[in-house]
N, C-alpha and C positions, 0 to 999 in steps of 0.2 A: 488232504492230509497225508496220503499215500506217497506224494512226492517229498515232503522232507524224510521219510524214512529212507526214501529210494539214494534221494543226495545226500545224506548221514552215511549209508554205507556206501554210495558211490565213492565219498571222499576216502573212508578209509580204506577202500581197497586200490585206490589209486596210491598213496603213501607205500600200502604194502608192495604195490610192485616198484617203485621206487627202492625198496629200501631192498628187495631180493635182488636189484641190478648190483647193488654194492654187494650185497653177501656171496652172490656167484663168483665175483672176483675173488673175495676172499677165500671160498673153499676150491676154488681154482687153481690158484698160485697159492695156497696151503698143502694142498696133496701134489701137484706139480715139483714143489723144492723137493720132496723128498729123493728124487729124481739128482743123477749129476748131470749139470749143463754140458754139453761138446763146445769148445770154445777153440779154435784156428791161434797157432803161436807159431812168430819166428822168429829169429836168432837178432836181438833190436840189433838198428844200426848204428848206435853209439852217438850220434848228434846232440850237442848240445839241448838240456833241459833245464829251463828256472824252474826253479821250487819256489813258489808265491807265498808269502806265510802272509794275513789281513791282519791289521790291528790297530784296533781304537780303545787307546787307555787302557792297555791288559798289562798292567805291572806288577801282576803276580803270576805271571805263566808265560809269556814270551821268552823267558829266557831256557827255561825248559825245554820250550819246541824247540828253536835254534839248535841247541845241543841233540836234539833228535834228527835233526834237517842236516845237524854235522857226521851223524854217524851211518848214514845213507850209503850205501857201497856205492853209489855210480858214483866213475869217475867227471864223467864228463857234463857237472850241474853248477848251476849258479841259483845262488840263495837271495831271492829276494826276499826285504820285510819293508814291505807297504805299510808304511803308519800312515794313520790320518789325527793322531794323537793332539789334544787341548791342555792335557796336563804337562807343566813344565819338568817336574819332575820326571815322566816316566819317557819323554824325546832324549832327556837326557840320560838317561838309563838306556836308551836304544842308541842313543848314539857312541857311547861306550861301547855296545856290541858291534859295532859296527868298527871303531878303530881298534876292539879286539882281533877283529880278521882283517887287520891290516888296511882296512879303508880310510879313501882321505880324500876331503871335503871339493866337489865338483862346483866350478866357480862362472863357467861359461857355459851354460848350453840353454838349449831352446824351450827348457818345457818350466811351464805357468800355468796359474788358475785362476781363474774370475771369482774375485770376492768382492761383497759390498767395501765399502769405504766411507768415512765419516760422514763424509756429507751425502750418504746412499747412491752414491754414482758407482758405477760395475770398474774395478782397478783390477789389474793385472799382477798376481804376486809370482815370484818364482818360487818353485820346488827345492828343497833342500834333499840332494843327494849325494849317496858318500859311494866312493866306489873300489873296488880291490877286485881281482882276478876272479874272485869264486863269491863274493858277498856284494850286496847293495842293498843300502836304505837309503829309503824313497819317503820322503816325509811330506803328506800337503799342508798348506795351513789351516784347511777348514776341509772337513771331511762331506762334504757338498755331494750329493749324491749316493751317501755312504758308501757301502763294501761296492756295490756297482760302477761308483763313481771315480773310485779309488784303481777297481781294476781297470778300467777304459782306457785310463791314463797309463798305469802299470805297460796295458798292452801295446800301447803306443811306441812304449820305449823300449819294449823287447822287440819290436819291431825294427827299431833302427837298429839295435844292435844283431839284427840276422837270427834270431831265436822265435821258433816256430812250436814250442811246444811247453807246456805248464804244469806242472803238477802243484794245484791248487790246494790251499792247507787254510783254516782260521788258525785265531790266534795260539789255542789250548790242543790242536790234537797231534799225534805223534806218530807217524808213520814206521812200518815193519821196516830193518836196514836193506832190503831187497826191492822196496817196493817200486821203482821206476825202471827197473830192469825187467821186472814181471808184466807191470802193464805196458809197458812198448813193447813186449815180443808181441801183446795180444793187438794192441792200437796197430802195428805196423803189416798186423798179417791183412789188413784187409781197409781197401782204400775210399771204403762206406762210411769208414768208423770214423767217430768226429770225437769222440770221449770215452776212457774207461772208468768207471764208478769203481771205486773198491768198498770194503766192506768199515762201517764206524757202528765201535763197541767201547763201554766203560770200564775204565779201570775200577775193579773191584775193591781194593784194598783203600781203606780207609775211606768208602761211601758211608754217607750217610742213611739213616733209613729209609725219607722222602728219596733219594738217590737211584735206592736200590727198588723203589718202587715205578718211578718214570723210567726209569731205563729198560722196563719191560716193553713197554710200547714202543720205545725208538729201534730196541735192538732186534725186536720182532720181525717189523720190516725189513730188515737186511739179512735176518737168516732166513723169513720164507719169502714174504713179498717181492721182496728182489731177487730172491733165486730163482722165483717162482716163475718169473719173468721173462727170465735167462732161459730155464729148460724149453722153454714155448715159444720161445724167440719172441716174444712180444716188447713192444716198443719200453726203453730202460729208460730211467730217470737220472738225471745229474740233481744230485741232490745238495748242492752248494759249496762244499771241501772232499779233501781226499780223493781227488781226482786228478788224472791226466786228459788234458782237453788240447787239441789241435788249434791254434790260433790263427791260420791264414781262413779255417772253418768258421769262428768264431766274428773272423773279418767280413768274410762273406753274407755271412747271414743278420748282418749290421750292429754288429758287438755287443756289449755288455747294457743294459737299458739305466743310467745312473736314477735314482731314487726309488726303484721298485723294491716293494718290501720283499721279494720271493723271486731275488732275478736269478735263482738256479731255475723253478720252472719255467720263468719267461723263458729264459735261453734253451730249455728244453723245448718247448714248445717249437720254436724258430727250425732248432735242427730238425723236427721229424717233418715239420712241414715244411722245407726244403729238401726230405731224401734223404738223410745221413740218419745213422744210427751209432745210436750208445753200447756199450759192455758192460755186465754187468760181471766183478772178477771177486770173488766171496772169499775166496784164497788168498787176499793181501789184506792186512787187517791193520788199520789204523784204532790207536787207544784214545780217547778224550772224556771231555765230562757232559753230564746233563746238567742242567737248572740245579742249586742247593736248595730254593724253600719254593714254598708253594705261592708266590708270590711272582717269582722267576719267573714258572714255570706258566702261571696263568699269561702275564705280557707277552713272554715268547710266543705261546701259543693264539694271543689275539692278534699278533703281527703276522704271523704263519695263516690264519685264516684269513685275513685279511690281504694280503698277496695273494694267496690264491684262488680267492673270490678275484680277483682281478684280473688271474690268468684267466679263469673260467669265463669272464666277460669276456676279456678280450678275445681269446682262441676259440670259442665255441662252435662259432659258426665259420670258419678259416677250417679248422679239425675236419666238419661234416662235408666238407664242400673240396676237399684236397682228392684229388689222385694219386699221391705220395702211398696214403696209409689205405691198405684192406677196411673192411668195414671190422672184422674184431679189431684189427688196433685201433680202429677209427674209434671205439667203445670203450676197449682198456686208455687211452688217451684222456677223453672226457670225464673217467671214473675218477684219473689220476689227478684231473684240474679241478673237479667236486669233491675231493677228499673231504676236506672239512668243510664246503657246502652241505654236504650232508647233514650236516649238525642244525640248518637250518629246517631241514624236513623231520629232525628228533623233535626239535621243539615246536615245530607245527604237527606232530602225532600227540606229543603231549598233551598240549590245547584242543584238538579236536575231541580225546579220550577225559580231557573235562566237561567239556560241552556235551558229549554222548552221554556221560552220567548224569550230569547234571539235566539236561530234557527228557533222560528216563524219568529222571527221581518226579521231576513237575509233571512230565505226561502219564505217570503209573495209572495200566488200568483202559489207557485210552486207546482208539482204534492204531491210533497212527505207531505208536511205541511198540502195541500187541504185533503191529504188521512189520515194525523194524525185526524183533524178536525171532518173527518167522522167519522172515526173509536171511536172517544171520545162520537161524539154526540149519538153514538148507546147507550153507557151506561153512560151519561149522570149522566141522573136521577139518579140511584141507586148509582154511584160513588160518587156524593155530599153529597147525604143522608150520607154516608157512613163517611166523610170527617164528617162534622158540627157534628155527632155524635161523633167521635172522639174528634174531639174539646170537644166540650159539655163534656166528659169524665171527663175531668182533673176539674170539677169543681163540681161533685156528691160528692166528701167526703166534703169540705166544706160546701158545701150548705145541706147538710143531717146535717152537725153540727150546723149550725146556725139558719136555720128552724125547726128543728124537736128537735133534741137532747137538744140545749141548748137555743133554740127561744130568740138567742141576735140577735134580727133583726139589732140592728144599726152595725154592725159586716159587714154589705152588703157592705156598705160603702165604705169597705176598701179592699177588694177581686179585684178592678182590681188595685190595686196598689200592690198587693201580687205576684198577676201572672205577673206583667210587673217585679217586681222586681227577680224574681226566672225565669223567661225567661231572662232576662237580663242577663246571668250567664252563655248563651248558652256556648260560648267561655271556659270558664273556666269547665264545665260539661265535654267536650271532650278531653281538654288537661287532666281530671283525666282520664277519662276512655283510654285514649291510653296509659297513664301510667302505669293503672292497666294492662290492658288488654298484654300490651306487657311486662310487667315487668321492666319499667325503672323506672330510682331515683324519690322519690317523700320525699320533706323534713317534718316529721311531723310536721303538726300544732297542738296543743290543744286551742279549742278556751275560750277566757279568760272568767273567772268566777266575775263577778263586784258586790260589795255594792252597789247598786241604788242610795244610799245617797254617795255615792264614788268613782266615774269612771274615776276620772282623767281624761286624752286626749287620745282621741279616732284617733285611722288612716283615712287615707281617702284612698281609691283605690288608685292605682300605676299609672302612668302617662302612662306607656308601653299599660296598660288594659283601660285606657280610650282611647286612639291612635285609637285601636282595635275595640274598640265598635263606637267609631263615625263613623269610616272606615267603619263600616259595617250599622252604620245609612244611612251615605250618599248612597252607594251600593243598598241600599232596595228604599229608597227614590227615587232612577233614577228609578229602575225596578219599582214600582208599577207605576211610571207616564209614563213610557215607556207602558205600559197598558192600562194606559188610553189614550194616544194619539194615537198610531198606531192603536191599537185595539177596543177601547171605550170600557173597561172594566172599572166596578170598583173592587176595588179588598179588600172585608172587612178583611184581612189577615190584609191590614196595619195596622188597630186597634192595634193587637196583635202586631207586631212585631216593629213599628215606635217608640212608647211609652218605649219600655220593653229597646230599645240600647241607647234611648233617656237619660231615668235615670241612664243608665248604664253608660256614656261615662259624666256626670255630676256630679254626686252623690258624 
């Protein structure tokens, strides 16, 4: 009987060091940003840069970026917009944009794409592209490998055209007029560097309050995680737009991966373990939007976890086994590809902390439960410290953004409506990552790009995922009072979790 006490807390103390490996990072590159990075700059050397703008069906915000991509000081850039667009309406709307800048329609060249055909045999369609000095639309017919699939071809053709460098953008964000001047002084000072990262933050005016709530979490990472990075010099992440990326680099290390849901990590991945290293540059600041409803915001993030349960397959053992990366970046790497793997080890602490109360409540009294008791209270102390540290973890990049970085103290306000809402999501976190992780179907999402003055009707969650989340209200609700009655605990975890399935099984 002595051994299921022994493996009851062997389990949870295995979880807990688990969950201190993520938290070290975070108060790592938490206290770190405070710090200003040393970053090497030289005078760019003026060559030729496309500006890549992605877009699938975003006819309410592409024309807005465009007009941001136009008011860019470099001289010497060409604007690409990559449509992979279904709707007839909104090709034609880009194509407008396109004989706005003087484009006009390319009748002979070499580039096609393999799509089914009626009778299911693989046909070959051409590309629609329009071309002017400074602008090009580049239209597929079927967006076949999505935003990955989209650039590989992209890259092909900047390739003929002698163009070695990208400053990649989605559809809604909108870069500082300076910003490819700033990062080529930085890209060019050093012949390691295969990408610079700049910083993506929300436009404030006119969010909404779910808005103003997720945009804690995204912008956190970028004013400490990513800075955090930077001052340590530890291995930087291309996080998907808003960046300048080296393409003869990108050729090398066997380009863009078409249908991966997270192929900014892939391609991160590629680079560090072939020797190239990213920048992280927090001084150029691109504006765009988060998710509008919580509905958004759950899909984007099933697809996010679901890539990168995929990176984390694929790269795990490539990471451990590279001479590339030191053993700390070899650690900060694997942290960066379990991001939200992690979410799979919340909800196996969960389940385990049912099962622990639940075999007390039945074993009360008996040698085995008396011996777990002991055995807990010897390390006690240090185990809690250990726990509320952890806790406390997921709340350092914020709170370094809002106190220190950007001192919008009224911003506090809204951080446990942020965390209840992004824990609320457990459910959803786990089904991406067994997706990824085991390699089953997962239907792309892209999550929608909205006019603020024009959003139409927004979803609400599914009835299936509200069922689920109440299910699991009620569930938590017995166990924590199950706690208090048999055992006279309290148990301040309910904070966190009562709230987070509350809004979830609502919302």
């Amino acid at each position: 009987m002595e051994w299921s006490a022994i493996t009851l807390l062997a389990v949870q103390c295995t979880l807990l060091v688990i969950f201190c490996f993520f938290a070290f990072f975070n108060y790592l590159y938490g206290f770190a940003s405070l710090w200003t990075p040393k970053i090497q700059r030289v005078k760019p050397s003026g060559k030729e840069v496309a500006v890549v703008v992605v877009s699938f069906n975003e006819k309410n915000v592409i024309e807005e970026t465009i007009k941001a991509c136009d008011r860019l000081t470099y001289k010497n850039k060409l604007i690409v917009l990559a449509d992979d667009s279904s709707d007839v309406d909104v090709i034609e709307k880009n194509r407008a944009l396109a004989k706005a800048h003087g484009c006009q329609l390319v009748n002979h060249h070499s580039f096609v794409q393999e799509v089914a055909g009626q009778d299911g045999e693989k046909v070959f369609e051409p590309v629609e592209i329009w071309e002017s000095p400074g602008f090009v639309f580049f239209h597929r017919p079927v967006n076949t490998g999505f935003k990955a699939g989209s650039l590989k071809l992209v890259h092909t053709y900047l390739k003929k055209r002698g163009i070695d460098l990208m400053y990649l953008l989605d559809a809604d964000w909108h870069p500082q007029e300076d910003a490819i001047e700033r990062t080529m002084e930085v890209l060019e000072a050093n012949e390691e560097i295969a990408f610079v990262q700049t910083k993506r933050i929300s436009s404030r005016e006119g969010m909404n309050l779910f808005q103003k709530y997720v945009a804690l979490h995204e912008e956190g990472c970028y004013y400490s995680d990513f800075e955090g990075r930077q001052v340590l010099n530890h291995p930087a992440l291309f996080s998907g737009c808003c960046t300048l990326l080296r393409l003869d680099v990108i050729e090398e290390i066997g380009g863009f991966t078409p249908g991966h849901l997270t192929e900014d990590l892939d391609l991160t991945d590629r680079f560090w373990l072939n020797g190239w290293k990213g920048i992280y540059l927090g001084s150029v600041v691109n504006y765009g939007e988060v998710p509008f409803t919580y509905e958004h915001f759950r899909r984007q993030q099933e697809r996010w976890a679901a890539g990168s349960a995929r990176a984390f397959r694929e790269f795990f053992w490539p990471i451990l086994k590279t001479n590339r990366l030191g053993w700390f970046a070899k650690l900060s790497a694997i942290r960066q590809n379990a991001y939200f793997t992690s979410t799979l080890f919340t909800g196996m602490a969960l389940v385990v902390g049912i099962i622990s109360i639940s075999w007390l409540a039945i074993n009360r009294n008996s040698y085995s439960a008396e011996y777990y008791l002991y055995l807990f209270s010897v390390i006690k102390e240090p185990f809690l410290i250990l726990v509320y540290g952890c806790i406390l973890a997921n709340f350092i990049e914020p709170l370094v953004m809002i106190l220190v970085k950007k001192r919008s103290y009224e911003e506090l306000f809204h951080l446990p409506m942020s965390f209840w809402y992004a824990w609320g999501n457990l459910h959803t976190y786990i089904a991406g990552n067994i997706k990824g992780l085991f390699n089953l179907k997962l239907d792309w999402f892209c999550t929608p790009k909205f006019n603020r003055g024009n959003v139409g009707r927004l979803p609400r969650i599914p009835t299936s995922i509200r069922v689920l989340n109440i299910s699991t209200f009620m569930v938590f609700l017995a166990l924590y009072f199950s706690e208090g009655w048999i055992f006279g605990w309290r148990d301040e975890f309910a904070l966190l979790w009562l709230p987070a399935f509350l809004i979830a099984s609502v919302k």
